[in-house]
C-alpha positions, 0 to 999 in steps of 0.5 A, spaced: 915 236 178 910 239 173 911 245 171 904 249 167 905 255 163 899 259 163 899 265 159 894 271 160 887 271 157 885 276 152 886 282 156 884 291 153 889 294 150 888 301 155 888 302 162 892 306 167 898 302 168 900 296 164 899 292 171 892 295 171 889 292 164 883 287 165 881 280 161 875 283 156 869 279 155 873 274 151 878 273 154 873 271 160 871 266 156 878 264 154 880 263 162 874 258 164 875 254 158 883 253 159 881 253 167 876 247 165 881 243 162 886 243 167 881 242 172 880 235 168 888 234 169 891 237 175 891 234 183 887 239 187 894 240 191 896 243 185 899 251 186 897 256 182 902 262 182 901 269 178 904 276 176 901 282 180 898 285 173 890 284 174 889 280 167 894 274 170 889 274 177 882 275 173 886 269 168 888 265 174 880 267 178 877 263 173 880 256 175 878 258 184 881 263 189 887 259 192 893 262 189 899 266 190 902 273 187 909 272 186 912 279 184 918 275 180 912 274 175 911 281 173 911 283 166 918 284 162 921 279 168 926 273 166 925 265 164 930 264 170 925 269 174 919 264 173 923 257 173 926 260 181 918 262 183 917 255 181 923 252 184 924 248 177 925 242 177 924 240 184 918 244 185 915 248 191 909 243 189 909 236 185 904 241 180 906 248 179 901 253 175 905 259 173 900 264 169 905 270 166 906 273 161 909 273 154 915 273 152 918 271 158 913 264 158 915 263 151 923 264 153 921 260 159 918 254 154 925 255 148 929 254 154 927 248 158 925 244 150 932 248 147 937 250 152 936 257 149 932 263 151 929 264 144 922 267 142 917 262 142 910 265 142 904 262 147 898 264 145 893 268 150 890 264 156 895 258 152 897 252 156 905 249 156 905 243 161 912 240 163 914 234 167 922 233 170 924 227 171 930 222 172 932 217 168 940 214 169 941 219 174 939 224 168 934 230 168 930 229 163 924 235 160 918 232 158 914 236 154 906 232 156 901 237 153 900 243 149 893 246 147 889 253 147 883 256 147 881 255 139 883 247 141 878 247 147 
């Protein structure tokens, strides 16, 4: 299984509610460019799942319009909450693309390089990409790229 972490875009500071909060002109540019990428990288039958907050849904509208909300991914949820909705490291899909939040992304990615749920920060509209494998009969975590909007 691949697993993707894709953080939210630069989004406004100021809305009506915390879910509410939409990507700036910045970060519009920022999901297309992270979009561009993984489109150069990932399966067509790759799947997209996204907080209900409206900054993931714009982030994620930016790589095409076939993808999930997942309540499990709202703000402030957990690494296990994410790792669940993906259903790592098996998979709902060889390819999972998970766009959230931070700190709970950050937590996810310390957890599957570490074991431990430390604060690990992934940059606005970021990108982690781990790969589940066997080897002897081991699960193994493969870390297969990192990148951000300043590397595009």
């Amino acid at each position: 299984m691949n697993l993707i972490l894709w953080r939210h875009a630069e989004a406004e500071d100021q809305a009506a509610s915390d879910l509410a909060r939409q990507l700036t002109s910045r970060g519009r540019k920022q999901a297309q460019g992270t979009a561009k990428w993984l489109k150069a990288r990932i399966d067509n039958d790759a799947v997209f799942i996204a907080s209900p907050a409206t900054r993931t849904i714009q982030t994620v509208e930016a790589f095409g319009d076939q993808y999930r909300v997942i309540d499990q991914l709202a703000p402030g949820r957990h690494a296990q909450d994410v790792l669940d909705a993906a259903g790592w490291p098996d998979g709902i899909a060889e390819t999972v693309v998970v766009v959230g939040h931070q700190p709970t992304l950050g937590h996810v990615a310390a957890w599957l390089m570490t074991g431990d749920e430390a604060d690990w920060s992934i940059k606005k509209s970021g990108v982690w990409w781990f790969q589940s494998r066997s080897r002897h009969g081991d699960g193994q975590v493969v870390l297969r790229a990192v990148t951000n909007p300043d590397l595009l």
